[in-house]
C-alpha positions, -999 to +999 in steps of 0.1 A: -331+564+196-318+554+231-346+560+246-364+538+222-342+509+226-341+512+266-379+510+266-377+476+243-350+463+264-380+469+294-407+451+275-379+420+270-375+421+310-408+426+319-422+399+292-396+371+307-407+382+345-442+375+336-433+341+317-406+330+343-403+297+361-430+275+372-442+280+406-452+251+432-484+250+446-490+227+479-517+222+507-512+252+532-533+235+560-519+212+577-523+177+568-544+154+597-546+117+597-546+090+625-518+062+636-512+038+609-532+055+582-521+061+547-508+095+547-509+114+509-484+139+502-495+162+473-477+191+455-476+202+418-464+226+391-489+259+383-473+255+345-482+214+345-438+203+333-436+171+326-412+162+359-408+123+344-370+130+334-363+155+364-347+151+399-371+151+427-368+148+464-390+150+498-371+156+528-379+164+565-375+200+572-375+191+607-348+164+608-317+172+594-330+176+559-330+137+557-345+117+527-380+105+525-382+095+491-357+104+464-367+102+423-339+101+397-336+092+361-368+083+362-369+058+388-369+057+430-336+060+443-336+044+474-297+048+488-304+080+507-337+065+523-341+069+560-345+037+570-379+045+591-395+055+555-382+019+534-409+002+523-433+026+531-434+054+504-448+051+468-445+081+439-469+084+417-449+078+383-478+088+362-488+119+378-457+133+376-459+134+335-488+160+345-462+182+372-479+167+402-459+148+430-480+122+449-463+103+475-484+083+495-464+070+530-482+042+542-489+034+579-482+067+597-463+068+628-462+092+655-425+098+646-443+113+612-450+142+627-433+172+611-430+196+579-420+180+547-406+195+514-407+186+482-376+203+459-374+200+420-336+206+418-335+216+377-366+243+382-353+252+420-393+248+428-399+237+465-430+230+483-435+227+522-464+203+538-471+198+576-482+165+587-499+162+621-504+123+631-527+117+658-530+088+681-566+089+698-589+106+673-618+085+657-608+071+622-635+077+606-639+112+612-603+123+604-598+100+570-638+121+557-622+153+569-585+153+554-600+136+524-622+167+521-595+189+527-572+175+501-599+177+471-614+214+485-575+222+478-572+208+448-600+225+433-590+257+443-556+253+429-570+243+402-592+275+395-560+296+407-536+282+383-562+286+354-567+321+368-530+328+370-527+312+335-553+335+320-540+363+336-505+356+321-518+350+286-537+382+286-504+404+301-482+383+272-506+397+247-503+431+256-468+428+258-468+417+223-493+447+212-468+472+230-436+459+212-452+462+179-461+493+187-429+506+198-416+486+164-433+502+145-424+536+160-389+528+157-390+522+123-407+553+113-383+573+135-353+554+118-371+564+082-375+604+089-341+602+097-331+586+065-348+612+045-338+641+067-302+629+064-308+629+024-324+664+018-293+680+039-271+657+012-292+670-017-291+707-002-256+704-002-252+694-033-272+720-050-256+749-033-222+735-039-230+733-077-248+775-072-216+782-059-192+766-086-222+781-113-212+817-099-171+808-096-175+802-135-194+833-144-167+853-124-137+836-145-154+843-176-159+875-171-128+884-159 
């Protein structure tokens, strides 16, 4: 019977691994664009949350941990700001109903340079994007190529996160099949020991009454 419950107890753990938290995905190559360019900052949820009502922050990995843009109760919160980046950020408010941060910084800098990350507080989900701002590099060519890069990632998360979600669906159902299955085998188990536990109780009985039968015929005859 323990041994039965310790392998439910397993299917429990292993059914909440597979259906945990959500998982970030980002950009992994490095993001290019030229002086005084719109820069685009893009990261979202593999399970889509609504991040609307959550706390949300982008910070420079490279600088302290100081604030690029900072979300809260559903509006910018500005206080924390460094003052290089006022003025010059705007979050997508829309997009992150669908569990995608867009934050475009407009007119990049040199001083841009660095790794970013993105941090949902409530789901502990981070996300790490490294911008590269160049000075002498034709416009043209770098705004068709990061604008490539950008969509050719986004497509493939796309297909990966409806891969991952497939995959999880199908391990879910199994999951399911297995507990029924070990359900079911509980229950039996739990039934032969019902009836095993009454024919010793009848058995009993009935050679407890055999016995008083022959205790009777003894006293009579004597």
């Amino acid at each position: 019977m323990e041994r039965i419950l310790l392998i439910l107890l397993s299917i429990f753990l292993f059914a909440e691994t597979v259906s945990g938290a959500p998982r970030a995905v980002c950009q992994t190559q490095p993001i290019e664009v030229v002086e005084n360019e719109d820069v685009l900052l893009l990261c979202r949820l593999d399970s889509r949350d609504d991040l609307s009502a959550r706390t949300l922050d982008v910070k420079r990995n490279d600088n302290k941990q100081e604030v690029v843009c900072a979300y809260r109760d559903g509006r910018d919160y500005n206080d924390p700001q460094m003052d290089e980046y006022r003025g010059r950020t705007t979050l997508d408010h829309e997009a992150l109903k669908r569990g995608v941060m867009n934050l475009t910084i407009s007119s990049a800098r040199l001083s841009d340079n660095g790794t970013y990350e993105c941090f949902v507080p409530g789901l502990n989900v981070r996300c790490a994007l490294h911008l590269i701002v160049e000075k002498n590099v034709t416009k043209t060519n770098v705004s068709r190529t990061t604008g490539t890069a950008v969509e050719e990632v986004t497509k493939s998360d796309d297909r990966g996160g409806a891969n991952r979600e497939a995959g999880r669906a199908a391990v879910l159902s199994t999951v399911v099949v297995l507990f029924l299955c070990v359900l079911v085998v509980l229950l039996v188990a739990l039934r032969r020991e019902q009836l095993r536990r009454r024919a010793g109780a009848d058995g009993a009985e009935h050679q407890d009454g055999a016995a008083g039968g022959r205790l009777l015929n003894v006293s009579e005859g004597d």
